[in-house]
N, C-alpha and C positions, 0 to 999 in steps of 0.2 A: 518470536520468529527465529531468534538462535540456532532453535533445537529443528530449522529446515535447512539449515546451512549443513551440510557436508560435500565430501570433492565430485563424490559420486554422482550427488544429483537427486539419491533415489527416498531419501525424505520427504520433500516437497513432493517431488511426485507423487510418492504414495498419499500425501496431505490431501494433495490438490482431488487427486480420483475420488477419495472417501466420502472430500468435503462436497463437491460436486452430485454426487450421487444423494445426499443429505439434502441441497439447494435444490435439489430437483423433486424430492419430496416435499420438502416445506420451504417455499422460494422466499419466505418472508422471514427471516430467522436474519437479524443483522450481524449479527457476531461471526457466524458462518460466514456471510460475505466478506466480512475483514480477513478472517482466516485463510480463507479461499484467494483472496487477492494477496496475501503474503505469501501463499506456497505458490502459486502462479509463477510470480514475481521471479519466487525463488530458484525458476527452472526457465527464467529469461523469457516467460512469456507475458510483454510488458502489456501490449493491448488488452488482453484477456483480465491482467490482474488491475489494469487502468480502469475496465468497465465495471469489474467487481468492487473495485473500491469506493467507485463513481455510487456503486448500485449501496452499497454497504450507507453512504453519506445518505443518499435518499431516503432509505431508510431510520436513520438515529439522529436526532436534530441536532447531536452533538457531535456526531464522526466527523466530519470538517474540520474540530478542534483539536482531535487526538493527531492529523498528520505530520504536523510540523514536532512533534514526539518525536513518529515515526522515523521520520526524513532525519534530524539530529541523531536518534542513534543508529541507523544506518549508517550516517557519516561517519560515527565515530567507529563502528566494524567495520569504514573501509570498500563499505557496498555502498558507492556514489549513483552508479545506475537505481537503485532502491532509492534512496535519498529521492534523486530527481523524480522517480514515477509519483513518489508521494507529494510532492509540489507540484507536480504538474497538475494533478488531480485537484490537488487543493484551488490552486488557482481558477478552473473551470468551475467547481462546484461552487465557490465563494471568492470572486475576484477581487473584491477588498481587505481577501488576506494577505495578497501579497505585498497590502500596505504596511502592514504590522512589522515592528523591527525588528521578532523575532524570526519572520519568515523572510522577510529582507535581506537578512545577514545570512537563513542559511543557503540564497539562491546566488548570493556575491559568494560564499565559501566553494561551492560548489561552478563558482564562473558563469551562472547563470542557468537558464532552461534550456 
């Protein structure tokens, strides 16, 4: 998700149109949904990339687990609004993750949700 960060913005956006247009072909493609919620994200549209990543978990019985990845490196480039969408998410889709110490520690680094 690196390569959607620039000052301009126009990264993610053009991600976010391409990816969207592709989910609305084939709504069932879960990688797409992770994708699409990380360029969302990346152009501060937290709802939109909150639902896609919600939709992306539904999909892959394992998405739930790659968040708290996400959320740590975000934190460490500095994108704490990112970080937080991705635990906030996590938390909703699997509420006993935020028992784990590893996602415990990154909602205390981050001062909480």
């Amino acid at each position: 998700w690196m390569l959607l960060r620039n000052p301009q913005g126009t990264r993610g956006a053009d991600a976010a149109k391409h990816l969207k247009a592709s989910l609305d072909l084939v709504p069932t493609r879960a990688e797409a949904w992770q994708h699409y919620a990380l360029a969302v994200w990346s152009v501060n549209q937290w709802a939109e990339g909150a639902a896609a990543m919600e939709k992306f978990c539904s999909l892959t019985p394992q998405g739930a687990r790659r968040l708290p990845g996400f959320a740590r490196r975000a934190l460490q480039s500095g994108q704490t609004d990112l970080a937080r969408g991705c635990l906030q998410v996590l938390v909703k889709v699997d509420p006993q993750a935020a028992q784990s110490p590893e996602t415990a520690s990154l909602i205390r680094e981050l001062g909480g949700l």
